[in-house]
C-alpha positions as CSV (number, residue, x, y, z in Angstrom):
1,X,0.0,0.0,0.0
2,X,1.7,3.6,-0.9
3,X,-0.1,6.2,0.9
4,X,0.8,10.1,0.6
5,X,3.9,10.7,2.9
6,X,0.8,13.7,4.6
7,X,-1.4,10.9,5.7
8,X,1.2,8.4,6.1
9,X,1.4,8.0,10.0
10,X,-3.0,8.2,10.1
11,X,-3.0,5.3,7.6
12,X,-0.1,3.1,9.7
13,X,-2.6,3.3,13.0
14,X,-5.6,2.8,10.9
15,X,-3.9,-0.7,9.2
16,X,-2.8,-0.9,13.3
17,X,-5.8,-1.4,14.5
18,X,-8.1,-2.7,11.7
19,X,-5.8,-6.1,12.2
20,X,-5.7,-6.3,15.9
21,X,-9.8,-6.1,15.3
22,X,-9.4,-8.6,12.5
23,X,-10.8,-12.0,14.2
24,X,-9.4,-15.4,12.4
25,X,-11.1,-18.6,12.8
26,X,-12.7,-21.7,11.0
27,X,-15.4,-21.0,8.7
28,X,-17.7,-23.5,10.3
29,X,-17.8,-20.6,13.0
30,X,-20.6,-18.4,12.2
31,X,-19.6,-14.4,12.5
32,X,-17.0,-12.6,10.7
33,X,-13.4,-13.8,10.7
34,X,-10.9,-14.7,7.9
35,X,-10.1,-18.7,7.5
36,X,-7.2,-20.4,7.2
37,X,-4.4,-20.0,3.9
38,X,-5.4,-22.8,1.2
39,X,-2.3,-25.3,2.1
40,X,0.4,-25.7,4.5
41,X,3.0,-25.0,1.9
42,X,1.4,-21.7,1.4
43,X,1.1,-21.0,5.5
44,X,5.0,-22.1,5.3
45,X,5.5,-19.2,2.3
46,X,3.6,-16.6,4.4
47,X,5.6,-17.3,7.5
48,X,8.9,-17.2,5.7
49,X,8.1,-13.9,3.9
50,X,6.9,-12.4,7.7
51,X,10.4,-13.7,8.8
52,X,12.0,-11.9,6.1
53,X,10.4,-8.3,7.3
54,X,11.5,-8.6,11.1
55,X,15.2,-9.6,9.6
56,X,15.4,-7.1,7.0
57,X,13.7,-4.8,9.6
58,X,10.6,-3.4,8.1
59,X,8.7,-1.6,11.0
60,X,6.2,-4.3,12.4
61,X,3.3,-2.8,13.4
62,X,0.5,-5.9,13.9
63,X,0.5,-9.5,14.0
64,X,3.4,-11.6,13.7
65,X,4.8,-15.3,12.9
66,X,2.9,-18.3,14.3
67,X,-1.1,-18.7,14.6
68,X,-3.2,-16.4,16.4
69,X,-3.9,-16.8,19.6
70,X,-6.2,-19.4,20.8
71,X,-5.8,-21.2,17.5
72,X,-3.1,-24.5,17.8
73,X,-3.4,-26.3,14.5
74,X,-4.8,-25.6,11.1
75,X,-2.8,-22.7,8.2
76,X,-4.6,-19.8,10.2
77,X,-2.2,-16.8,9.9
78,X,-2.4,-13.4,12.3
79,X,-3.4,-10.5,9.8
80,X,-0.2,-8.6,9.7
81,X,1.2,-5.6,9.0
82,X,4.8,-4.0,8.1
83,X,5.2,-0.2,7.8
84,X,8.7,1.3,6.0
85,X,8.8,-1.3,3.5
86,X,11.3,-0.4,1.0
87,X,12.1,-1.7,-2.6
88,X,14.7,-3.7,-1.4
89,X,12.8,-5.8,0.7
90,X,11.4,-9.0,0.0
91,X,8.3,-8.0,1.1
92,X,8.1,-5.6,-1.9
93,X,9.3,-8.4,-4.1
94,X,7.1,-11.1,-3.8
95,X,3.3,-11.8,-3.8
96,X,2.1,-12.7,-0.3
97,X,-1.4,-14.2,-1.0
98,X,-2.2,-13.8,2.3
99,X,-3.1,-11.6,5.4
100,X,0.2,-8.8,5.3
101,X,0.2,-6.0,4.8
102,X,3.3,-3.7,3.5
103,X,3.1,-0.3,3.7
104,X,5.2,2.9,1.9
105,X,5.0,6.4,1.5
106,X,5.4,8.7,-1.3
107,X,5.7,12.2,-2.0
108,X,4.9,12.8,-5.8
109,X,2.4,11.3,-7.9
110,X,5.7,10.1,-10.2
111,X,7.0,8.3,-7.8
112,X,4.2,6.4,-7.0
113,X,3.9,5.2,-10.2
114,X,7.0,4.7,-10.4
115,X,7.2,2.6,-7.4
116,X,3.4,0.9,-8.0
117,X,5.1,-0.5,-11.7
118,X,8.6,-1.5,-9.5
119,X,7.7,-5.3,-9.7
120,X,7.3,-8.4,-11.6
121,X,4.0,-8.8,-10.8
122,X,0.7,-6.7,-11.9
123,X,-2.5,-7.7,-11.1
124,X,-4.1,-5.4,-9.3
125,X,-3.8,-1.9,-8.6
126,X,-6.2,-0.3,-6.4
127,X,-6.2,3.7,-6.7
128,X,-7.6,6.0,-3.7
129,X,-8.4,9.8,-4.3
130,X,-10.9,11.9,-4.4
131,X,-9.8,13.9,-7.7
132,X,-11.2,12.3,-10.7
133,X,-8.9,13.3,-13.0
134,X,-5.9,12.0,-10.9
135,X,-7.3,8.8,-10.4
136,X,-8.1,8.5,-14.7
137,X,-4.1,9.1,-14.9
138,X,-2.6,7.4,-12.5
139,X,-4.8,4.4,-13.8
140,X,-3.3,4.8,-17.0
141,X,0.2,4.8,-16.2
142,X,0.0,1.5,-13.8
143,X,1.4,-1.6,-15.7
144,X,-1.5,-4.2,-14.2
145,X,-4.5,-6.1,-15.5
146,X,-7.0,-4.1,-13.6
147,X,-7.3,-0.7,-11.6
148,X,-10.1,-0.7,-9.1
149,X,-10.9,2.7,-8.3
150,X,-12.1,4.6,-5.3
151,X,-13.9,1.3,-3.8
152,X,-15.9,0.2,-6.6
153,X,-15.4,-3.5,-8.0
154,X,-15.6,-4.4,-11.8
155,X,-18.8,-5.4,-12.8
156,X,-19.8,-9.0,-13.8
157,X,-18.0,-9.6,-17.2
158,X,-15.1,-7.7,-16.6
159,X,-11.9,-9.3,-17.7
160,X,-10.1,-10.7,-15.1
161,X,-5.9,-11.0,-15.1
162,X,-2.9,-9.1,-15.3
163,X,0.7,-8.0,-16.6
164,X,3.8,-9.2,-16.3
165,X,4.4,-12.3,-13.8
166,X,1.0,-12.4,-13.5
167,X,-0.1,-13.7,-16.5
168,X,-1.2,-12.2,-20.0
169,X,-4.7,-14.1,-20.2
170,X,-8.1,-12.7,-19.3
171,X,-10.6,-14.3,-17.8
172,X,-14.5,-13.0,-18.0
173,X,-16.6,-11.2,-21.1
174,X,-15.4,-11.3,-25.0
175,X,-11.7,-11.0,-23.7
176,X,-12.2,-14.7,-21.7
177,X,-14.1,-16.1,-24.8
178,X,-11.2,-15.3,-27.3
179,X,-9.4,-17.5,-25.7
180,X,-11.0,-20.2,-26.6
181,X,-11.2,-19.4,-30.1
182,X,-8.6,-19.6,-33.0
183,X,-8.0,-17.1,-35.7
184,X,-7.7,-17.8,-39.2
185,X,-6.0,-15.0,-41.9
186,X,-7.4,-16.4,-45.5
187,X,-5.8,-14.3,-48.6
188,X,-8.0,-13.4,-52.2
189,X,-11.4,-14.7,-51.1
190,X,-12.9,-13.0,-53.9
């Protein structure tokens, strides 16, 4: 998450305390809580990558390594956040598919699209402001499948998937159908 170096330290104790709130349990437990990662190799890849932002010191800010409290078994993982991530980091590197949270600020509008395109991978962008205009040319500029805007989610048929290391196909509408279908060139049909 880049946020505007002005609103930097407000956004840090929001992320704060929206994931000490953030209950985790089975789904078979009716209420509001996040589940467990899909595998263990996956709970495994989310621990090492938390690891990696105490060591290369990212400032931790929630959660942690290990399962939340009052869980002992299952690939439940604390919802966790690192502020100060740079770059460098592995955190920046690498998809987390999971509950972590890495946090930056900017100071121009460049550079956060210049860091936002700094990765393999490209997705999703997700694009907060209240200026219209901005928002249209930021979108523009970020090398990803899709920019969600403000909030609002793609409608039904959108195509779905990204840039780069994440993939050049689309999922969803004509885009999804094409993909099925082969194109033939045939010369002097007249």
């Amino acid at each position: 998450m880049l946020i505007e170096r002005s609103i930097y330290e407000q956004a840090v104790e929001t992320a704060r305390s929206v994931a000490e709130k953030t209950e985790v349990g089975p789904a078979n437990v009716e209420g509001r809580q996040i589940g467990p990662v899909v595998s263990k190799t996956q709970f495994n890849k989310i621990q090492f990558l938390i690891k990696r932002g105490f060591d290369e010191r990212a400032r931790w800010v929630a959660g942690g390594l290990g399962l939340p409290e009052g869980l002992e078994q299952g690939y439940f993982v604390r919802p966790t956040v690192f502020a100060d991530v740079t770059p460098d980091m592995t955190l920046w590197k690498e998809e987390v598919f999971g509950p972590v949270l890495v946090m930056t600020p900017f100071d121009t509008e460049e550079e956060a699209i210049a860091l936002a395109n700094d990765t393999p991978y490209g997705l999703t962008n997700y694009v907060q402001t209240a200026d219209k205009a901005r928002a249209r040319r930021v979108a523009r500029q970020l090398r990803s499948g899709m920019v969600e805007m403000n909030g609002k989610f793609s409608g039904a048929g959108s195509p779905f998937g990204g840039m780069k290391q994440s993939g050049n196909g689309r999922e969803g509408g004509v885009w999804g159908l094409e993909e099925f279908l082969e194109v033939k060139a045939v010369t002097c049909w007249e």
